[in-house]
TORNUZA-792460 format. One record per residue (C-alpha): residue number from 1; y, z, x negated. Coordinates in Angstrom, 1 decimal, m for minus. Layout:
N
<site NUM, <Y, Z, X>>
...
***
This chain:
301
<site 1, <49.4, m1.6, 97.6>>
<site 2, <50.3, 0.0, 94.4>>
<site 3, <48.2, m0.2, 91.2>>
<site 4, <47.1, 2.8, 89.2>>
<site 5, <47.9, 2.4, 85.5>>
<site 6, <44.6, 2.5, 83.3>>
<site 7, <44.4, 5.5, 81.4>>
<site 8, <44.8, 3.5, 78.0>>
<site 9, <48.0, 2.0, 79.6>>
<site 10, <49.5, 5.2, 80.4>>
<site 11, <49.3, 6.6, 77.0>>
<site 12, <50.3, 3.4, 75.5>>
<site 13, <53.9, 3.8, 78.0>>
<site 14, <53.8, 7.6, 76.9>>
<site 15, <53.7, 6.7, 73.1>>
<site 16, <56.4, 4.2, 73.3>>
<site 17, <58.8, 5.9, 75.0>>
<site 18, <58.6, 8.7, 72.4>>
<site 19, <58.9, 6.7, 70.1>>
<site 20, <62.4, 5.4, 71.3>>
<site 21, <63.5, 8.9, 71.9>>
<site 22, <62.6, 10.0, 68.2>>
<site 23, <64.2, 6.8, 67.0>>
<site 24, <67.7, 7.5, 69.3>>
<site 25, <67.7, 10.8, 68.0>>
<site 26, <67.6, 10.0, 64.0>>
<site 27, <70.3, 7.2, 64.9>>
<site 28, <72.2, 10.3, 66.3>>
<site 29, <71.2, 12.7, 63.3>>
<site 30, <72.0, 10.2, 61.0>>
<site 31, <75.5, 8.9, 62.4>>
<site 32, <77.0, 12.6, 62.7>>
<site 33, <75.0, 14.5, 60.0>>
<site 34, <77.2, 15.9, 57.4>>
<site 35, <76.5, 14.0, 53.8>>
<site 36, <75.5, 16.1, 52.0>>
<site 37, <76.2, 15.0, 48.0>>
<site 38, <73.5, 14.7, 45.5>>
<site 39, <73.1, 15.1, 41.6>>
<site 40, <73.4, 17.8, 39.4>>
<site 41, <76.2, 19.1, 38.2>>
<site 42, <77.2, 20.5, 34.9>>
<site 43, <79.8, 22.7, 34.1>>
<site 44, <81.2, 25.7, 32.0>>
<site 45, <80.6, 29.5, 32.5>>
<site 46, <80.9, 32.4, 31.2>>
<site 47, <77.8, 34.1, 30.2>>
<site 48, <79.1, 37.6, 29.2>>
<site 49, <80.0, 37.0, 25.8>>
<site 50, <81.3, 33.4, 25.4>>
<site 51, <81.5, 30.1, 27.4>>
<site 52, <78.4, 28.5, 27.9>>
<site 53, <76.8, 24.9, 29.7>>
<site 54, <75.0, 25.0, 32.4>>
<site 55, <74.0, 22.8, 35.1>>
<site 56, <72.8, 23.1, 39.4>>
<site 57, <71.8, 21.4, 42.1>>
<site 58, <74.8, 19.9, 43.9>>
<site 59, <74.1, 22.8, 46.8>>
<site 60, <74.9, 25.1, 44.5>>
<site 61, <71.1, 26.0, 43.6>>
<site 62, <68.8, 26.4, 40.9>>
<site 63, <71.4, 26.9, 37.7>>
<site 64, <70.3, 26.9, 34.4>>
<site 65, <72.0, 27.8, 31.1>>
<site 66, <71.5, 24.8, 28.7>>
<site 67, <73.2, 26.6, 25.7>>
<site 68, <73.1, 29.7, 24.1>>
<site 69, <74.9, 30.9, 20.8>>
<site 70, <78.3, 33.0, 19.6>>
<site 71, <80.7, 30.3, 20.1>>
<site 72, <82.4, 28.7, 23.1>>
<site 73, <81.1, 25.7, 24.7>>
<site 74, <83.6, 23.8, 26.9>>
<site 75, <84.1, 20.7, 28.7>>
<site 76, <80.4, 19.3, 29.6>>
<site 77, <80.4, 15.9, 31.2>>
<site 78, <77.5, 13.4, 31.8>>
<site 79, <76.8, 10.3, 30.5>>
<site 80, <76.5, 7.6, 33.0>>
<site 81, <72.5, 7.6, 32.7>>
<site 82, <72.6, 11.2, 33.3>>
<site 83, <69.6, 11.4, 30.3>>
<site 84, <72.7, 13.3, 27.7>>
<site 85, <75.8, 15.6, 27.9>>
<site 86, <78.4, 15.2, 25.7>>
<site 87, <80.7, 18.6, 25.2>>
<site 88, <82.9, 20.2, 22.6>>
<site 89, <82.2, 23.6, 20.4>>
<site 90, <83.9, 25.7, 17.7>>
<site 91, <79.8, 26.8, 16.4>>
<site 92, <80.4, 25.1, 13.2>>
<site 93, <84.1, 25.3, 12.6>>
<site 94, <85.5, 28.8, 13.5>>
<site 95, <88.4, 28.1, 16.1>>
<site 96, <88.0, 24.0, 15.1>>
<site 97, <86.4, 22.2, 18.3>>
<site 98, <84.1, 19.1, 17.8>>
<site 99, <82.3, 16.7, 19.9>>
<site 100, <78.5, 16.9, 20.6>>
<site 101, <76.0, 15.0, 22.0>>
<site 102, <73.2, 16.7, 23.4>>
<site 103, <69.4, 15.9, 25.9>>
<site 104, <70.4, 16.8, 29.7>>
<site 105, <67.9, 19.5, 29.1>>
<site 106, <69.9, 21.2, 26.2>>
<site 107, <67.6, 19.4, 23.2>>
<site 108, <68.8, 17.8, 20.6>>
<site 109, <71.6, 18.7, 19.5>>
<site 110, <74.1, 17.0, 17.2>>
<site 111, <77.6, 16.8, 16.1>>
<site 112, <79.3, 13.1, 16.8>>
<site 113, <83.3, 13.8, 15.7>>
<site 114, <84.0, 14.3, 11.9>>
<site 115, <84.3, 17.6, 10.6>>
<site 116, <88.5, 19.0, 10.1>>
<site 117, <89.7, 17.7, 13.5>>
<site 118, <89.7, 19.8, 16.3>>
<site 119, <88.0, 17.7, 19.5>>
<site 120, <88.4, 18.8, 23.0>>
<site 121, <86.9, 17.5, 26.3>>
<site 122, <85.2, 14.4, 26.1>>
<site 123, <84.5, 11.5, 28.9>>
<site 124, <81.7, 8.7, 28.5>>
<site 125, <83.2, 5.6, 29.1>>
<site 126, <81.0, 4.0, 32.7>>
<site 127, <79.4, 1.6, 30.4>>
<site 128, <78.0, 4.2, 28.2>>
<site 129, <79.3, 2.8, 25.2>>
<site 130, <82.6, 5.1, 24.2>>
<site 131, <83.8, 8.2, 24.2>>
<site 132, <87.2, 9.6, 24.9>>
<site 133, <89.2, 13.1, 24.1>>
<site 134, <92.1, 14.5, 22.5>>
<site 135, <92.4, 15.1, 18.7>>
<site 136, <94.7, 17.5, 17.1>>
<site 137, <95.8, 15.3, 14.1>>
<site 138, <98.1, 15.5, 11.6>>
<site 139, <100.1, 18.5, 13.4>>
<site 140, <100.0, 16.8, 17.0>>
<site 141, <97.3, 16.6, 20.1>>
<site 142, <96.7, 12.5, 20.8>>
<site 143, <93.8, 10.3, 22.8>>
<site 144, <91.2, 9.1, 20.8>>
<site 145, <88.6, 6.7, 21.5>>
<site 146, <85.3, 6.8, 19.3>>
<site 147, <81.6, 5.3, 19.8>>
<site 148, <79.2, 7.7, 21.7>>
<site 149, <76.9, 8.2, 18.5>>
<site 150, <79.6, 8.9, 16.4>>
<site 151, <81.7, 6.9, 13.6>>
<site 152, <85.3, 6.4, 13.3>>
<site 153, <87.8, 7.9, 16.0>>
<site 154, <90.2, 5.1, 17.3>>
<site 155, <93.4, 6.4, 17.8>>
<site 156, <95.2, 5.2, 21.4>>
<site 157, <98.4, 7.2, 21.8>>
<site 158, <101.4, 7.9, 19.2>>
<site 159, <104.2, 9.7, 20.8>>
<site 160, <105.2, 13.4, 18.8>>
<site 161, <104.4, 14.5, 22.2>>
<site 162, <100.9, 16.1, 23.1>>
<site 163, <98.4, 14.0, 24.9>>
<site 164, <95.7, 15.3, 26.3>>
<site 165, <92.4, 15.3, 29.3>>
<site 166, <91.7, 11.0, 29.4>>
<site 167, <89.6, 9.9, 32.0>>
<site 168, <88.2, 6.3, 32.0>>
<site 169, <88.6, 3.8, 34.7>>
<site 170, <85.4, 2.5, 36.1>>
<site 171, <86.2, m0.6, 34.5>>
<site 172, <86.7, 0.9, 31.0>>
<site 173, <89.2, m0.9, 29.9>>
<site 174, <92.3, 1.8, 31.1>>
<site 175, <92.6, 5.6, 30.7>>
<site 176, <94.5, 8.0, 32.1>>
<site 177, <95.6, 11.0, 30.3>>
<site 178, <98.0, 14.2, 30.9>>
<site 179, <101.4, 14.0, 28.8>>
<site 180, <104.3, 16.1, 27.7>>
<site 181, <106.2, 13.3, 26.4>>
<site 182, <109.0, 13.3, 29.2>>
<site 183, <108.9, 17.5, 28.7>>
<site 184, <106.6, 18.3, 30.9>>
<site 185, <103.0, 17.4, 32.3>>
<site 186, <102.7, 14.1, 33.8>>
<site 187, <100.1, 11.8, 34.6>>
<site 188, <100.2, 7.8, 32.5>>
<site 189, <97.8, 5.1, 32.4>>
<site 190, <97.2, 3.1, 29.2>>
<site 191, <94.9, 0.2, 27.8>>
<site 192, <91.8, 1.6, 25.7>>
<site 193, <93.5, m0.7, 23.0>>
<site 194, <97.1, 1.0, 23.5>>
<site 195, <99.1, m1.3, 25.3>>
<site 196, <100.9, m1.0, 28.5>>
<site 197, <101.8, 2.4, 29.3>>
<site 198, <103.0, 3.2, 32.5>>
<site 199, <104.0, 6.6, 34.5>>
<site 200, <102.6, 8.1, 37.0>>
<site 201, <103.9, 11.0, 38.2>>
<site 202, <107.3, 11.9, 38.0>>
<site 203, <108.0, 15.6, 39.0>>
<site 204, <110.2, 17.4, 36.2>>
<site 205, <109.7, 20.7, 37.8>>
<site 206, <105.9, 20.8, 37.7>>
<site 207, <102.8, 19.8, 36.1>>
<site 208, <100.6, 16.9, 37.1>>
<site 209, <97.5, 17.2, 35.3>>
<site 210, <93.4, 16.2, 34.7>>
<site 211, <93.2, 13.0, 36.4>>
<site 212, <90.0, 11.4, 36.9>>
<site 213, <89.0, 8.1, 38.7>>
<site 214, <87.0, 7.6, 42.2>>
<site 215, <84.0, 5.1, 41.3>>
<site 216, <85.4, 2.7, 43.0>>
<site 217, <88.7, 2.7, 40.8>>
<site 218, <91.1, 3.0, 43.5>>
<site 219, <92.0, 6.1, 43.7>>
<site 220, <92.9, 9.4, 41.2>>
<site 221, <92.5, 13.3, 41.7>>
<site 222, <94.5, 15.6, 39.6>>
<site 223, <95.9, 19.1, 39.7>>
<site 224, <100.0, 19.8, 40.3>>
<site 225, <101.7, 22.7, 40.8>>
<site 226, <104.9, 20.6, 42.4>>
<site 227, <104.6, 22.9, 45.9>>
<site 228, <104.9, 26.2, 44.0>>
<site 229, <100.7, 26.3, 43.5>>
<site 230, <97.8, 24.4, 42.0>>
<site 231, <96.1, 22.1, 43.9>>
<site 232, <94.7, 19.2, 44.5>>
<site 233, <96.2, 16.4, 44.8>>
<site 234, <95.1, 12.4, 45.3>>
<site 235, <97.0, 9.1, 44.5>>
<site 236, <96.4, 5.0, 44.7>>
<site 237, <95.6, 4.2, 41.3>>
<site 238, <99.1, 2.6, 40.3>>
<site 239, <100.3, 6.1, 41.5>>
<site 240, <101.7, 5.3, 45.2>>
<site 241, <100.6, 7.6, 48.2>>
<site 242, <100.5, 11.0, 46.4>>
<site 243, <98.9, 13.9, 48.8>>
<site 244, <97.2, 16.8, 48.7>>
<site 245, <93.9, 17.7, 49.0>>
<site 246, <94.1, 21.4, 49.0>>
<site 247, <96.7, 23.8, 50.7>>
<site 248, <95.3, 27.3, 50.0>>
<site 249, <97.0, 30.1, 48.0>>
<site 250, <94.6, 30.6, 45.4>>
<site 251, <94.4, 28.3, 42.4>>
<site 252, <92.7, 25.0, 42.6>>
<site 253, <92.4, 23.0, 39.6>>
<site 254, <90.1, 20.4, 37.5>>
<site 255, <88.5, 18.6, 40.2>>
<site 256, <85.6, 15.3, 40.0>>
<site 257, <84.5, 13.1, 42.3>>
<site 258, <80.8, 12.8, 43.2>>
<site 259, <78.9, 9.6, 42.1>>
<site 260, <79.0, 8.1, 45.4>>
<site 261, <82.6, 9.2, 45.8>>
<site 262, <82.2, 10.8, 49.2>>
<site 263, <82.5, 14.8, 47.6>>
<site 264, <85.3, 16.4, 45.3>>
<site 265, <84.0, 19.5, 42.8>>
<site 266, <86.9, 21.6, 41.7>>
<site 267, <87.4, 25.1, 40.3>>
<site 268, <88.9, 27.4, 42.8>>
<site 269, <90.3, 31.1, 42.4>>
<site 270, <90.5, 31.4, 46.0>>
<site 271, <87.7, 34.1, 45.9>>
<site 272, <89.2, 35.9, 42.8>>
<site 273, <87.7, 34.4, 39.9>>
<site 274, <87.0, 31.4, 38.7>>
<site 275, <84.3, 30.2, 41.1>>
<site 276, <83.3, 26.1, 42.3>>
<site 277, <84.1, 24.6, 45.2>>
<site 278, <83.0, 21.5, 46.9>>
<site 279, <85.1, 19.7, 49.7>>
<site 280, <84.7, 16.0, 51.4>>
<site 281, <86.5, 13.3, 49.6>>
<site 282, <89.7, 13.6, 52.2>>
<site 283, <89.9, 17.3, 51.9>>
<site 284, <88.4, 18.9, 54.5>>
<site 285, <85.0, 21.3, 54.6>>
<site 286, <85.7, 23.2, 51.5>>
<site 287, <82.8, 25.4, 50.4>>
<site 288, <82.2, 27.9, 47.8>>
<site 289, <79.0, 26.7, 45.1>>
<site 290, <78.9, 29.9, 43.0>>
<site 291, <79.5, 33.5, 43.2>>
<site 292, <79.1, 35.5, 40.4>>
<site 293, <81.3, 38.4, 38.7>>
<site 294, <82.2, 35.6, 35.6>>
<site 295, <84.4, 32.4, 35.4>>
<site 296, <83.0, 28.6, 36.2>>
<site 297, <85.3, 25.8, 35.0>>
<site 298, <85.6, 22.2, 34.2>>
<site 299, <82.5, 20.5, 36.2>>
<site 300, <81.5, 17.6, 36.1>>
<site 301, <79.0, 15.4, 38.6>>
***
């Protein structure tokens, strides 16, 4: 003779096996759910009169102009506690860039490169400590390396050639920089201290240019034209198992890896102008951040 289940028991089965069918599901939901990256970014735009920061949600939501004023503002990146932005501006020097520091909510701020030498697009070394950008000194464009509150600007390359756009390694102790010493763009790597150069790229029909490190330090995006367009492209850190990343017609250039190094922001003319794009780190799922009738450039997660 079968036995009836208590009422209590019943419920009891009834809210156990929902439980394992919620529970299956997230395990579902969360193996096959697209990441989705997270941060804010910042980045350049043009407000209608000059270049401007701003920064958004890494969806593409709630942007917000951090500066304001008649000169251009260029080349925002973050510092690795996300609580400053370092960029450069010509709004003391008319057509003379320098390096500023300033609170990630636009407050505070200050000049950190000495006045009479033009300073363009900074990058915080991953320990917070330095800074690094290209210095037009003495009649030629070179990497410098300087403290993040300012001081004395350490000079790292010395070829008559320009030098420009250094990235650090997540170790901070290498950089890698853009070159027209071999007479046309390539991408090099190089000690902070100076020593041991080495070549990247080696395409003497096109440029190879603005590399940046994954986090991990095992990989580098950058921007070549070597197919007949500008895209991006991804190497091995010593420069083996070059690729791209991006096949479409319109431009695609200045790219940076999220902080979990699973997403790849880049500036795209796909759409027309100058709009941000966002694409997994292997390529694939491109999609458009911004849409708006001026120009986006140089982000920055």
């Amino acid at each position: 003779m079968m036995r009836k289940l208590h009422p209590n028991a019943k419920t009891a089965w009834t809210l156990i096996f929902s439980t394992l069918i919620a529970s299956a599901f997230l395990v579902v939901l969360l193996t096959f759910a697209q990441p989705q990256p997270t941060s804010s970014l910042v980045y350049a735009a043009d407000d209608g009169t000059d270049m401007e920061i701003f920064v958004m949600d890494a969806d593409g939501s709630n942007h917000l102009q951090l500066t304001d004023n008649f000169a251009d503002d260029w080349g925002a990146v973050w510092t690795p506690d996300r609580d400053h932005i370092v960029f450069h501006s010509d709004r003391d020097e008319a057509g003379i860039f320098g390096i500023y520091l300033m609170a990630a909510d636009g407050s505070d701020v200050r000049r950190i490169s000495p006045y009479g030498a033009s300073a363009r697009f900074p990058t915080v070394s991953p320990d917070g400590n330095w800074i690094a950008f290209h210095a037009f000194v003495n009649g030629n464009w070179d990497i410098y390396v300087m403290a993040l509150n300012g001081g004395c600007m350490h000079r790292v390359t010395y070829d008559n050639a320009a030098d420009y756009a250094a990235s650090w390694s997540p170790s901070s102790d290498q950089l890698a920089f853009h070159s027209l010493r071999n007479g046309v763009e390539d991408i090099y790597l190089i000690n902070v201290d100076g020593s041991g150069l080495n070549r990247l790229t080696y395409f003497s029909n096109s440029i190879d240019t603005w590399p940046q490190w994954s986090p991990d330090g095992e990989q580098i995006i950058f921007h070549s034209e070597r197919n007949g367009n500008s895209d991006i492209y991804i190497m091995d850190a010593d420069g083996s198992n070059q690729r791209p990343l991006t096949t479409h017609t319109g431009l695609d250039r200045v790219a940076s890896f999220s902080p979990d190094g699973n997403s790849i922001v880049f500036r795209s003319e796909r759409s027309g102008n100058s709009e941000l794009w966002v694409m997994d780190a292997d390529g694939s799922q491109p999609r458009r951040l911004t849409e708006t009738t001026g120009d986006e450039q140089y982000p920055d997660w």
